[in-house]
Each structure stands twice: as structure tokens, then as C-alpha cells.
C-alpha positions as CSV (number, residue, x, y, z in Angstrom):
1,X,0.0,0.0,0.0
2,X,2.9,2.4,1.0
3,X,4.6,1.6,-2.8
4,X,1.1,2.7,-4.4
5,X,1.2,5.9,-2.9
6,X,5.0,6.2,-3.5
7,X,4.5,5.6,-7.0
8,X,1.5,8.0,-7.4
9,X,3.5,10.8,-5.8
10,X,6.2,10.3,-8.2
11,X,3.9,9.9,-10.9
12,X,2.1,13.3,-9.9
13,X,5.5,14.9,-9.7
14,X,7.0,13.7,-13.0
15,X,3.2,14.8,-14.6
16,X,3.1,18.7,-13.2
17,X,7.5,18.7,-14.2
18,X,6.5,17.7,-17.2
19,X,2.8,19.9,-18.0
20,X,5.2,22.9,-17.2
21,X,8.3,22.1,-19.3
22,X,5.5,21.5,-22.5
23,X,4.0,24.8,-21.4
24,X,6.7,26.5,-20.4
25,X,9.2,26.1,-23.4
26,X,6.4,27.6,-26.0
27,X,8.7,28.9,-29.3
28,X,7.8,32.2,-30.6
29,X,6.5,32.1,-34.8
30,X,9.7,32.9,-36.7
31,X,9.2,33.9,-39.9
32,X,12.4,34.5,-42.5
33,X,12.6,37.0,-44.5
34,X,14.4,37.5,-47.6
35,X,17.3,40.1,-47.8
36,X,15.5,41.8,-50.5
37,X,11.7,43.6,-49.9
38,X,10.8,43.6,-53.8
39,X,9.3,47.0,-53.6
40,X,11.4,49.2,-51.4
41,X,14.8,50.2,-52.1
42,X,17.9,49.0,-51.6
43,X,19.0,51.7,-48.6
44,X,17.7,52.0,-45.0
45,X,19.0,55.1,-43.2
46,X,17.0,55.3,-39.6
47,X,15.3,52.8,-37.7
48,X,12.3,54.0,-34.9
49,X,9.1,51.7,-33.1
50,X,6.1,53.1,-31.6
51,X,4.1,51.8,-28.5
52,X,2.8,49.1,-29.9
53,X,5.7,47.5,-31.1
54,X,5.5,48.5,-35.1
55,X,8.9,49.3,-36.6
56,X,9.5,52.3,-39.7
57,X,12.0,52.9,-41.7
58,X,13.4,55.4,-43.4
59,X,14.0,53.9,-46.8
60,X,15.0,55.3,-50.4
61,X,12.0,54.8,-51.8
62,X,9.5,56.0,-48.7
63,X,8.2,54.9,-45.0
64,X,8.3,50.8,-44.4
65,X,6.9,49.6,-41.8
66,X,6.7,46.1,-40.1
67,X,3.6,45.4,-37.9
68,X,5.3,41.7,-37.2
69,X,3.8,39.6,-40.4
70,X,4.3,41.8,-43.7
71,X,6.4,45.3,-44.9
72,X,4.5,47.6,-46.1
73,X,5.7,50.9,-48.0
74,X,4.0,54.5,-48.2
75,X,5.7,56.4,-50.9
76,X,6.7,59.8,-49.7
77,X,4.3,62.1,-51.2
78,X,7.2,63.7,-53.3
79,X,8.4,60.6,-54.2
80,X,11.7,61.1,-52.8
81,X,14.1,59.3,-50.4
82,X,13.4,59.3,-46.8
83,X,16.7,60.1,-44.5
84,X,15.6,59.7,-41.4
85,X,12.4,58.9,-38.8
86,X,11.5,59.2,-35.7
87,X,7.8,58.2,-33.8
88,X,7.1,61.2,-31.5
89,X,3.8,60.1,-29.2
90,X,1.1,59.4,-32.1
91,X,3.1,60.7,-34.8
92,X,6.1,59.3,-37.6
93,X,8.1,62.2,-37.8
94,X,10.1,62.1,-41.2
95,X,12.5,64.0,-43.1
96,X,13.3,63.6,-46.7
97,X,15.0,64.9,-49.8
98,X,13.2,68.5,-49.6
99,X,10.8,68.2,-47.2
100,X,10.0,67.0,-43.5
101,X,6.7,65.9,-42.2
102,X,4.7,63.7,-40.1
103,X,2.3,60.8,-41.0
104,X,-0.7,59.8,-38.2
105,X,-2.7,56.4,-38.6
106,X,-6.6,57.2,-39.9
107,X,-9.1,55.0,-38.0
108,X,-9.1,52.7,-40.6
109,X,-5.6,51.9,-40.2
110,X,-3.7,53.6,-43.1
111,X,-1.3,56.7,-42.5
112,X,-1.6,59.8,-43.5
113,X,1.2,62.7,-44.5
114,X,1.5,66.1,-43.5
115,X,4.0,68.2,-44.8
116,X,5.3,70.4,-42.7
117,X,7.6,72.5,-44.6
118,X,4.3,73.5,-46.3
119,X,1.7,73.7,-43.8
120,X,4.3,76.1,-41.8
121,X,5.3,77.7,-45.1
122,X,8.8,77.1,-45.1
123,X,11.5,78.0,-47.7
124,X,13.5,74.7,-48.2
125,X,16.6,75.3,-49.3
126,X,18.1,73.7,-53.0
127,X,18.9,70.3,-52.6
128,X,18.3,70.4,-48.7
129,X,17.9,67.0,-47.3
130,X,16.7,66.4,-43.8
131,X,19.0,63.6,-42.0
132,X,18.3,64.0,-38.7
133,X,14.9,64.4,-35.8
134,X,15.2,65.4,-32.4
135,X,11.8,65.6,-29.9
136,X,12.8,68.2,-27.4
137,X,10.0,69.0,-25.4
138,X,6.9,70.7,-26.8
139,X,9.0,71.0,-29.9
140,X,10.2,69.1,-33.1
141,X,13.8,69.9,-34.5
142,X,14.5,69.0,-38.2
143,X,18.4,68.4,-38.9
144,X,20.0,69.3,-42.7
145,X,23.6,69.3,-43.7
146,X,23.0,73.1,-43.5
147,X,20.4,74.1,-40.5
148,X,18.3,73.1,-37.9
149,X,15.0,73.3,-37.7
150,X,12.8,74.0,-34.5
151,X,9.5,73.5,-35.2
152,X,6.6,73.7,-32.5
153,X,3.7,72.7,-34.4
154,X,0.9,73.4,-31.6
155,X,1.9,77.3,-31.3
156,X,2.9,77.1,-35.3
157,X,6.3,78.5,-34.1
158,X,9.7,78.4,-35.7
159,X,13.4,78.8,-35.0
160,X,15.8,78.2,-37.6
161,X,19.7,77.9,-36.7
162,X,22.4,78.2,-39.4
163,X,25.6,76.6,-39.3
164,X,28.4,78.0,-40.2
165,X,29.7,74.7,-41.8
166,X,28.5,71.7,-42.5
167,X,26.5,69.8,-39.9
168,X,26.6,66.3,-40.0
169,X,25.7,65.5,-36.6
170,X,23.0,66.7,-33.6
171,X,22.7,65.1,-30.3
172,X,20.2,65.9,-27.8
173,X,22.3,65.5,-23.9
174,X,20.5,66.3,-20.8
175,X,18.2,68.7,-21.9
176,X,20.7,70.1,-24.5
177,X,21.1,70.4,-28.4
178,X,24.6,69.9,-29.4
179,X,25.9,70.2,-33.2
């Protein structure tokens, strides 16, 4: 009698070690993807997610994005190349080959484009290509090779600052804009 119950402890041990290695060593879906997306272009320049996990990128031929299953591409209204990105609470900031924007999801899903440089009425300069976004408080700055950009598009305010050289680089460091 004492062996039975030996044996149904270990029996009941060896079932609840085993139900929680079956359930406890579930494998995520992988899914491979090719090197080459068909319709996008061959370059990437910047990388960003939002909350709920979807990536963008800033690609030579518009906005991808990857919701986890399939890449999708929005075409940058001008049809140019997309240098960088950057999701800013419900927004995709982008800047591109002669202009700078944001695109917002609809309620049915799909994103639309503002333009910035137009709605604020902004002189783009010849062959000015925006390469880098910084989210600094209230306000949106838009980097070229020749400017920044501070845009606060609740007040419809602006700030431009003009480098003296060119300006490759901006970093935003405790609170501060360096170039």
C-alpha cells in the first residue's frame, strides 16, 4: 500500500515537471525574410518603433513599416528618399529629400502625410535633405547638412539655426542640443 502511494506521488510529480516544461518552453512564430523587400529600395537610413511594437523605416524609396507579419511601403508624397524617422507620441516624424513631415494612422488603419515645410510655409533650401529628428519638449527639431529646424507645431512656431559649416551631426544631452 505504502509503494502505491510512493509511486502516485512520483507519478504526480513527473506529470506537473513535465505539463510545465510542455507549457513553459512555447517557441515564438519565426518567420524568414528575404534580404531583398521587392518594392522598397535597396538603402535603410534610420530605424524607430512606436508603442505598440510596429517598426518604420526610413527607406530610399518611402516609410516601411513592419507590424510583425508583412512590410509595407508609403511612398513619400514627393516621391523622394526618406533620410531619417522618428515616432514622436502618435506621430512618424520624417525627413526627406526637400521636405519634413509627419504621418498619423486614420481609424481605418492607413497613414496619412502632412508636410510640414508647407503647412508652416517654409522655404526649403536647394537640394536640402533632412537627415536627422530630435523631440525636445513641446518642440520638433529637423536636422540638414545646412540648418536646424525647431519646429513647435501646436503654437505654429519656428526657430531656424544656421551653421556656419557643415552639420553632420546633432545630439540631444541632458536637456541640450549639441551640433
Amino acid at each position: 500500500m505504502k509503494s502505491i502511494k510512493i509511486i502516485k506521488k512520483i507519478l504526480l510529480i513527473f506529470a506537473l515537471v513535465f505539463i510545465d516544461q510542455v507549457f513553459g518552453q512555447e517557441i515564438p512564430p519565426i518567420k524568414h525574410h528575404k534580404p531583398a523587400i521587392s518594392f522598397a529600395g535597396n538603402q535603410n537610413w534610420m530605424i524607430t518603433q512606436d508603442q505598440n511594437g510596429i517598426i518604420f523605416t526610413a527607406n530610399n524609396k518611402g516609410l516601411l513599416q513592419f507590424g510583425g507579419e508583412e512590410w509595407e511601403l508609403n511612398a513619400s508624397p514627393n516621391q523622394s528618399i526618406i533620410r531619417s524617422v522618428k515616432v514622436i507620441d502618435n506621430r512618424i516624424c520624417v525627413g526627406s529629400y526637400m521636405d519634413f513631415g509627419y504621418w498619423e494612422r486614420l481609424s481605418n488603419g492607413e497613414l496619412n502625410y502632412t508636410s510640414l515645410a508647407e503647412k508652416l510655409n517654409i522655404d526649403i533650401i536647394d537640394d536640402e535633405q533632412f537627415w536627422n529628428i530630435i523631440e525636445y519638449g513641446e518642440r520638433i527639431i529637423f536636422q540638414s547638412l545646412n540648418r536646424l529646424i525647431i519646429t513647435d507645431i501646436a503654437n505654429k512656431e519656428l526657430q531656424f539655426i544656421n551653421a556656419e559649416n557643415t552639420l553632420l551631426k546633432s545630439f540631444k544631452v541632458d536637456n541640450k542640443i549639441y551640433y
